[in-house]
C-alpha positions, 0 to 999 in steps of 0.5 A: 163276767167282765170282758178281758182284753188281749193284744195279739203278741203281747202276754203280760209283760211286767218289771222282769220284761218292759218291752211292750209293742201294740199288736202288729196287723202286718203279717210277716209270712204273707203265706200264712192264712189263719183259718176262717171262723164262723159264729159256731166256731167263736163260741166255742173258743169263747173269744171274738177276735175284733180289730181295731184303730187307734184313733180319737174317735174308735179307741183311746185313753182318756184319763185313766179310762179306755175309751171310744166309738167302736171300743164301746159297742164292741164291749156290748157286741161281746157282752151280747154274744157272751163272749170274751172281746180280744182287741187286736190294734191295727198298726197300718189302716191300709191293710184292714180288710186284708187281715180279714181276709187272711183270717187272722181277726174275726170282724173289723170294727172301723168305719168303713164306708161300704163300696162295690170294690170292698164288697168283692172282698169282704161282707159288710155288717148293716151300716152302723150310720149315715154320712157322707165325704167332705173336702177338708181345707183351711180357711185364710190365715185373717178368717176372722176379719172377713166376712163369711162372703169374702172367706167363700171366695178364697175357699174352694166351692166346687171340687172342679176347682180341685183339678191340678191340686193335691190331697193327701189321703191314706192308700186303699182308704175310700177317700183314695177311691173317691178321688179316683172316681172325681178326676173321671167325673170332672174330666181332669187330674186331682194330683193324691198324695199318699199317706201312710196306713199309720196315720188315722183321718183325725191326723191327717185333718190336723196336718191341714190345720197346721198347713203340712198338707193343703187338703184331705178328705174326710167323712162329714162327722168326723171333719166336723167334730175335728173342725170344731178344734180347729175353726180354721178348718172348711168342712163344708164342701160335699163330694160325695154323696150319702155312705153307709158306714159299718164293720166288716166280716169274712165272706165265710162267715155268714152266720156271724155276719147274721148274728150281727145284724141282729145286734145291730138291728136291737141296738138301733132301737135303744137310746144307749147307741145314739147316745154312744154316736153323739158322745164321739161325733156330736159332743164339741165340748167334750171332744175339745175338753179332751183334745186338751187334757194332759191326759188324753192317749193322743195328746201326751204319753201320760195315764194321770198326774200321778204318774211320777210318784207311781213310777217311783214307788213300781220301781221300788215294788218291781212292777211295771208302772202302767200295772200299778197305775191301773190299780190306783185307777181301780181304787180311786179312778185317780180321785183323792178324795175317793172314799168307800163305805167301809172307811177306805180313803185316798188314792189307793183306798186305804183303811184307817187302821193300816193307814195309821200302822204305815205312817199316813197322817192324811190319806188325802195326799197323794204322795204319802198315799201312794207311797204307804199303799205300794209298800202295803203291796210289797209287804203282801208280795213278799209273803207269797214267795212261794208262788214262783210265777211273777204274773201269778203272784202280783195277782194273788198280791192284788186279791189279798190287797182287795179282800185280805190276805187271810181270805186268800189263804183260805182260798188256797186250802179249798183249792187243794181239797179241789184238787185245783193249783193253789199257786195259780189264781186264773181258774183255779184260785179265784174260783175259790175265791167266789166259792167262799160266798156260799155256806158249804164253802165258808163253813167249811172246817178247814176255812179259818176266816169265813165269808167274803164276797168272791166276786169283789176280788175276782173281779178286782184281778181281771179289771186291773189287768184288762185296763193294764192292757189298753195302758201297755197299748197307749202308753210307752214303757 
């Protein structure tokens, strides 16, 4: 089964109620501490709770698709454990460890460079990779006109050079500390500018490049892939030497901290993870195509080029845009020229016959597309209005669009003579839904409709709500 995502404090929020906030890591009862869980008692919840940032290389959109480092190898950490991955997005990177340490997230999933000081606090996971700091300045204004000679004599070569300058990190960042410990080591005072714990590295790596600060400090790979966006950027002075970098877990939770190592030492022997690596830190183009696309989480507030004629045609439903939008995505991955083996076509995969029914000469446009899908939706909507729980029926809305609105009625009785909800779909219908998969079930005389493949459906609900909760988290309302 896919693994669902869930921001902390946000429920599903459609149409009746838009206000939509990334989950907040700042506690506003300093007193509460959640109760530290260890791997027996994440099993048994069946969710691992992960923090993690929202930054250009841990976890973005990126046309349509949740995406990032860390992003990617939690899904497989969840998957590996069996488990179901409830993302909590840090608001302020300064207090990562101490949401850790107050219990209200299980492991954090960030780059985090292993030292003493953070070893008294927390357990570290084996580290994930190697790198080491990096003094981050901008090169002169006529770089280009200059030979490489000339260019190094107007950078700084040695962090001794650093002495009665600013640079801007974040406060309680291993860069802070770093700084710290190279004023003791160069006998003189590096002025810190303090940044705030909103602000990713990758931001404040731009903020060099647009000359509103002089300079930062940033780990090797991460400056380097960033300079390859901006080549006014100088990455090339160390100061520091070789990091581990990895996650973090309470020091309570020593057998978690084990089950991880374990993942991690499998994970290193595959080429998927060096794979993964190399896609965020390596891969220049690809991060330069993406730093530029109109739809990239970081760069505008947009999920596709669609997102105008969906915006209309959820008003006219009474959804939340973003939901709507990770339908199409499901559909077609915003691809108009999508087309299924059963003959569906366009945006938002529609079959011939109910394509001619709604007026649509051409399925490949996207507007007429659209709209004739969404009032397709409306008119499946409309026909559950027994089901008084909004969330509840755009779900059962989605699994007749899916798999038709027969199969889902059929489902319904089997629900009743289970004696399960036959107005919920979570756990009670879309079991239902994959029992019509087996002869006892479609055989059944009280099923009118017969087989269908249940898991299509299931999966089809969940996926669309999954990726609606990375849109709600992204993407303004």
């Amino acid at each position: 089964m896919y693994n669902k995502l869930f921001l902390l404090g946000i429920g599903i929020v459609l149409c009746i109620s838009c206000n939509s906030n990334s989950a907040k890591t700042d506690d506003h009862n300093d007193n509460a501490t959640a109760t530290i869980r260890d791997y027996e008692d994440i099993i048994e919840d069946g969710k691992l709770k992960a923090l993690i940032a929202y930054s250009s290389t841990s976890y973005f959109l990126y046309k349509g698709r949740a995406m990032g480092y860390e992003y990617e190898l939690l899904q497989r950490l969840a998957t590996h454990f069996g488990l179901e991955l409830e993302l909590i997005v840090a608001e302020d990177l300064n207090s990562l460890l101490s949401e850790l340490e107050k219990g209200n997230v299980d492991l954090v999933a960030y780059g985090l460079a292993i030292t003493s000081e953070r070893k008294k606090k927390v357990a570290f996971t084996d580290y994930l990779y190697l790198t080491n700091q990096v003094l981050v300045q901008r090169k002169p204004d006529n770089w280009r006109q200059l030979t490489l000679d000339k260019i190094r004599e107007k950078l700084i070569r040695d962090p001794i050079q650093l002495i009665d300058d600013t640079v801007s990190v974040r406060f309680n960042s291993s860069y802070f500390e770093r700084l710290g410990n190279l004023s003791r080591e160069i006998g003189g005072t590096i002025k810190i500018d303090t940044i705030l714990g909103k602000i990713s590295t990758a931001e404040i790596i731009k903020m060099v490049a647009e000359e509103e600060r002089d300079y930062t400090i940033a780990d090797k790979n991460l400056a380097t892939i960033n300079a390859s966006y901006y080549p006014i950027l100088d990455v090339s002075v160390p100061v520091s030497f070789s990091q581990r970098i990895a996650w973090a877990v309470n020091k309570d939770s020593g057998v978690l901290l084990e089950k991880i190592n374990e993942w991690i030492e499998s994970q290193k022997k595959t080429a998927d993870y060096y794979v993964i690596y190399n896609k965020y830190f390596q891969n220049k183009r690809y991060f330069n195509r993406r730093v530029n696309s109109e739809f990239y989480s970081l760069t505008n507030n947009q999920i596709s080029q669609y997102d105008g004629i969906i915006k209309e045609n959820a008003l006219e439903i009474g959804w939340d845009w973003r939901l709507l939008a990770s339908l199409v995505y499901q559909e077609s991955g915003f691809d108009t020229e999508a087309n299924a083996w059963t003959g569906a076509q366009g945006l938002m995969q529609l079959m011939p016959r109910t394509a001619k029914e709604l007026g649509v000469a051409n399925s490949s446009e996207p507007i007429d597309n659209i709209n004739a899908g969404s009032k397709y939706l409306k008119s499946i909507y409309d026909n559950f209005e027994e089901i008084t729980d909004t969330v509840q029926r755009i779900k059962f809305t989605m699994g007749a669009y899916n798999s038709g609105y027969y199969h889902i009625m059929d489902a319904r009785k089997l629900a009743k003579l289970n004696n399960l909800n036959a107005n919920i779909w979570d756990d009670n219908v879309n079991e239902m839904m994959l029992a019509l998969s087996y002869p006892q079930s479609f055989n059944h005389p009280l099923v009118n409709y017969g087989y269908v493949n249940g898991i299509e459906p299931y999966n089809y609900v969940d996926q669309i709500f999954e990726r609606y909760e990375h849109y709600k988290n992204f993407i303004k309302q």
